[in-house]
C-alpha positions as CSV (number, residue, x, y, z in Angstrom):
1,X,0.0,0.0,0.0
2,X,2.8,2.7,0.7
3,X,5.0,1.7,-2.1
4,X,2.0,2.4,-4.3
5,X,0.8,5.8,-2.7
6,X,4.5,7.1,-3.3
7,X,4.0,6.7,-6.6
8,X,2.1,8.7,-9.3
9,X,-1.0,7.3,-10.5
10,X,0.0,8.2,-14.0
11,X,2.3,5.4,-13.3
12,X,0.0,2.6,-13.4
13,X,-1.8,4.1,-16.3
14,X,-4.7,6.1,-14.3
15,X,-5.3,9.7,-15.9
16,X,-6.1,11.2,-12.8
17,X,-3.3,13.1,-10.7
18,X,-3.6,12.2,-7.2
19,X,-4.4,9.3,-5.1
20,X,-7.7,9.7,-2.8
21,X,-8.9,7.0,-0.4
22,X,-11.4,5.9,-2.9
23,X,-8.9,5.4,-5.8
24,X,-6.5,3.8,-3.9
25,X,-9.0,1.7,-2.6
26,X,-10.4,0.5,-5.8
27,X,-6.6,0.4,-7.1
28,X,-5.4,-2.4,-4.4
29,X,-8.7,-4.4,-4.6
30,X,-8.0,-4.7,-8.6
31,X,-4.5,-5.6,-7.7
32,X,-5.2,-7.9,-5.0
33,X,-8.5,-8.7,-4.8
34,X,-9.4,-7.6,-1.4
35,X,-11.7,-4.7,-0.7
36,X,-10.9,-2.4,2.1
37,X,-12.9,0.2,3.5
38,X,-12.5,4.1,2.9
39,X,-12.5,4.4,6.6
40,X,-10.3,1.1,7.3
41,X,-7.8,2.4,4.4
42,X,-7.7,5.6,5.9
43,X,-6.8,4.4,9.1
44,X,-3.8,2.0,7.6
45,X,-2.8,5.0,6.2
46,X,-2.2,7.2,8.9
47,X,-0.8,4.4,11.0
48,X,2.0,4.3,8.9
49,X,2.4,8.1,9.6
50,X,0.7,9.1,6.3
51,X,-1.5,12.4,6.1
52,X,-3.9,14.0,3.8
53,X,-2.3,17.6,3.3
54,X,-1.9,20.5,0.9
55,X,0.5,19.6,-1.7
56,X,3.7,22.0,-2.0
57,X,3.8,23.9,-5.1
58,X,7.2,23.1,-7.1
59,X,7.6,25.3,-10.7
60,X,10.9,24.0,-11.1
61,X,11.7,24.2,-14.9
62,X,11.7,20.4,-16.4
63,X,13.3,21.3,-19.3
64,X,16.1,19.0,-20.7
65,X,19.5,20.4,-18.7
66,X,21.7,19.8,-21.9
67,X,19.2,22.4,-23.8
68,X,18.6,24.4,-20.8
69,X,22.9,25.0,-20.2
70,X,22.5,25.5,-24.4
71,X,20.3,29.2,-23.6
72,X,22.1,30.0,-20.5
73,X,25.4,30.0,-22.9
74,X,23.4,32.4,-25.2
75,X,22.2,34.4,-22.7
76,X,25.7,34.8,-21.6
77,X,26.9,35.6,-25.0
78,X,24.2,38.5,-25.0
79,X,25.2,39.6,-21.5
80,X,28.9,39.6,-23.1
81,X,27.9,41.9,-25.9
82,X,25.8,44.6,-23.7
83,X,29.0,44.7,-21.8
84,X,31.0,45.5,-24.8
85,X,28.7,47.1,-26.6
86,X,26.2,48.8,-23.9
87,X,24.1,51.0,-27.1
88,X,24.1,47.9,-29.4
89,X,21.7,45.7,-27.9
90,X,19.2,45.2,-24.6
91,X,18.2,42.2,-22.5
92,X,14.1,42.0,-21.0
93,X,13.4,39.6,-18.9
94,X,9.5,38.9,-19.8
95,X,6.4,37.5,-18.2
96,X,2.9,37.9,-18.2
97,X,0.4,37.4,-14.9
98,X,-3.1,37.8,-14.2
99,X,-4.9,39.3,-11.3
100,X,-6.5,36.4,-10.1
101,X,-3.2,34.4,-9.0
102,X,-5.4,31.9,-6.7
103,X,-3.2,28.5,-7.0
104,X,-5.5,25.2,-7.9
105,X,-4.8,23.8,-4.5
106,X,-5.3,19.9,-3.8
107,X,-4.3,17.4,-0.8
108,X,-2.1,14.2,-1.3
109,X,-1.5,11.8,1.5
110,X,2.3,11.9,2.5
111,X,4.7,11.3,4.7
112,X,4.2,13.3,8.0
113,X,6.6,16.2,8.3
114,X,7.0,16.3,4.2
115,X,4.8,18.1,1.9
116,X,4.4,16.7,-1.7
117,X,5.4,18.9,-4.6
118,X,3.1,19.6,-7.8
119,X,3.2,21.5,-10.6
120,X,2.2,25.0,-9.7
121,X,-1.2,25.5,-12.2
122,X,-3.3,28.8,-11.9
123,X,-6.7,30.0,-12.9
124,X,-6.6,32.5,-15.6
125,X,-6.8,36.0,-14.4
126,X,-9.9,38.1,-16.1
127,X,-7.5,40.6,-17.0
128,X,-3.3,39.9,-17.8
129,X,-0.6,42.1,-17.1
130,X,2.5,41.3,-19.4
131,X,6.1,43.3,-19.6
132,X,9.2,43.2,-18.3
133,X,12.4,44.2,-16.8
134,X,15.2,45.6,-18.6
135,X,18.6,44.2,-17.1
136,X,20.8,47.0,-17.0
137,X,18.6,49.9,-15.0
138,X,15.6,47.7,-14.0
139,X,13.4,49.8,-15.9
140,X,10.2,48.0,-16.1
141,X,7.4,48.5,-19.0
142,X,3.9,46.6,-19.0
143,X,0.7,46.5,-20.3
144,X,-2.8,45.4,-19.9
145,X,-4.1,42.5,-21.8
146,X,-7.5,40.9,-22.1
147,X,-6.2,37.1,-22.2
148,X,-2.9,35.2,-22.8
149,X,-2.8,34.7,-26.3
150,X,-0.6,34.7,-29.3
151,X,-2.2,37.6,-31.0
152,X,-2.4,39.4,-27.8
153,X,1.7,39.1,-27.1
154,X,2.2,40.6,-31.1
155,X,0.1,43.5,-30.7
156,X,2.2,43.9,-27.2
157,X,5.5,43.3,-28.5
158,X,4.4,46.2,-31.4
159,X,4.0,48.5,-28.8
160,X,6.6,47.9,-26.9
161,X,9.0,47.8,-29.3
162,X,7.2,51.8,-30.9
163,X,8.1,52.7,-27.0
164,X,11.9,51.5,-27.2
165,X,12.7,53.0,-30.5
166,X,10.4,56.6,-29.1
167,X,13.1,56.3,-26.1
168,X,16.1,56.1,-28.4
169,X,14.9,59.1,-30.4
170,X,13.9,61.0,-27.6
171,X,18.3,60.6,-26.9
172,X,18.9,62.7,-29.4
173,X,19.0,60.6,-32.5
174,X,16.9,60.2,-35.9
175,X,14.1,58.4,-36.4
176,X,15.5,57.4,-39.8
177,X,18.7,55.8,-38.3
178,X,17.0,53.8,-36.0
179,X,16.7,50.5,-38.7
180,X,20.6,50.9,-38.8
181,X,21.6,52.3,-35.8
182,X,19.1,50.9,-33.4
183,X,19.8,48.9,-30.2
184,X,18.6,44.9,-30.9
185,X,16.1,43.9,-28.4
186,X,16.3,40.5,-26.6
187,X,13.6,39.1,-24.7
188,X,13.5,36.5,-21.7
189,X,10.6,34.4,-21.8
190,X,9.4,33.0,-18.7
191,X,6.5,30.8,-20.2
192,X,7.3,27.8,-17.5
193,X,3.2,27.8,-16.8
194,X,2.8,26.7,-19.9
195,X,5.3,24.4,-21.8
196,X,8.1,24.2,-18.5
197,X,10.8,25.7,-20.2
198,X,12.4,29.3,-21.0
199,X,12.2,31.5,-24.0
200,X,14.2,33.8,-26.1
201,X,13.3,35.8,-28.4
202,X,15.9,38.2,-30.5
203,X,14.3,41.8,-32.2
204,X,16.5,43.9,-34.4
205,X,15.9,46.9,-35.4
206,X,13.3,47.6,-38.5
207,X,10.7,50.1,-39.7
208,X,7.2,49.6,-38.5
């Protein structure tokens, strides 16, 4: 019984992401054959010290480590270059959130004195905030969004990118260098809520 409420119930093929009495129940009689009680089961359970609590949120990026020491090279490289080259190029970090941040909380049995960790899913917000963080002055830029979509994050980027190239005019050069002249933009994804992994995305410098 504990070596199977360790486990994930993905593991023995169930779709469903955590064990309940009820499940586990119905698990061990198929497995076998005897049918225990949700309240006997329960009591089993927390004789062997287990007990039904909150699950600990973990967002710990799952990403493949070879790919993820791959984009901390690159980001490096870029770090390298804004050093060298301060006007030639700027790092965001990125991220979008909405106002209603509740976590989807649930209860696993564990271990007393540990706390399970999950993956850290969230409602969607009625209204997003997305922008970022530029890296060498911590100036921060964001905007309000009805959802998290695709087209949403264009029409975003648009503006955000009209803002960096009014800043760079408003220095004291020409509109019609900026193409040319203009810094590159690179942007740090943090899209781990959705696909567990880190983003980059590089802008140079064009007409719009």
């Amino acid at each position: 019984m504990t070596e199977i409420i360790i486990k994930e119930p993905e593991e023995f093929g169930y779709e469903f992401g955590r064990w309940t009495v009820a499940r586990l129940s119905t698990h061990m009689e198929k497995e076998t054959g005897i049918l225990l009680g949700n309240t006997q089961l329960r009591n089993m359970l927390k004789k062997k010290r287990f007990v039904y609590i909150w699950a600990k949120y973990s967002l710990e990026d799952k990403q493949d480590e070879q790919k993820r020491e791959e984009f901390r090279k690159k980001v490096e490289e870029y770090k390298k270059l804004l050093k060298e080259k301060p006007e030639s190029i700027q790092i965001w970090f990125w991220d979008e959130s909405g106002f209603s941040l509740r976590v989807i909380r649930r209860k696993h049995w564990t271990k007393k004195g540990k706390r399970k960790k999950v993956r850290g899913d969230r409602r969607k917000g009625r209204v997003n905030v997305m922008g970022g963080i530029r890296y060498t002055d911590k100036k921060r830029w964001v905007d309000l969004i009805p959802s998290g979509n695709s087209q949403n994050f264009k029409s975003v980027l648009l503006i955000f990118y009209k803002d960096i190239q009014r800043e760079w005019i408003e220095q004291g050069n020409k509109k019609e260098d900026f193409e040319k002249n203009g810094p590159k933009i690179v942007i740090i994804l943090d899209v781990i809520s959705h696909s567990n992994k880190w983003g980059l995305i590089l802008i140079k410098p064009q007409k719009y």
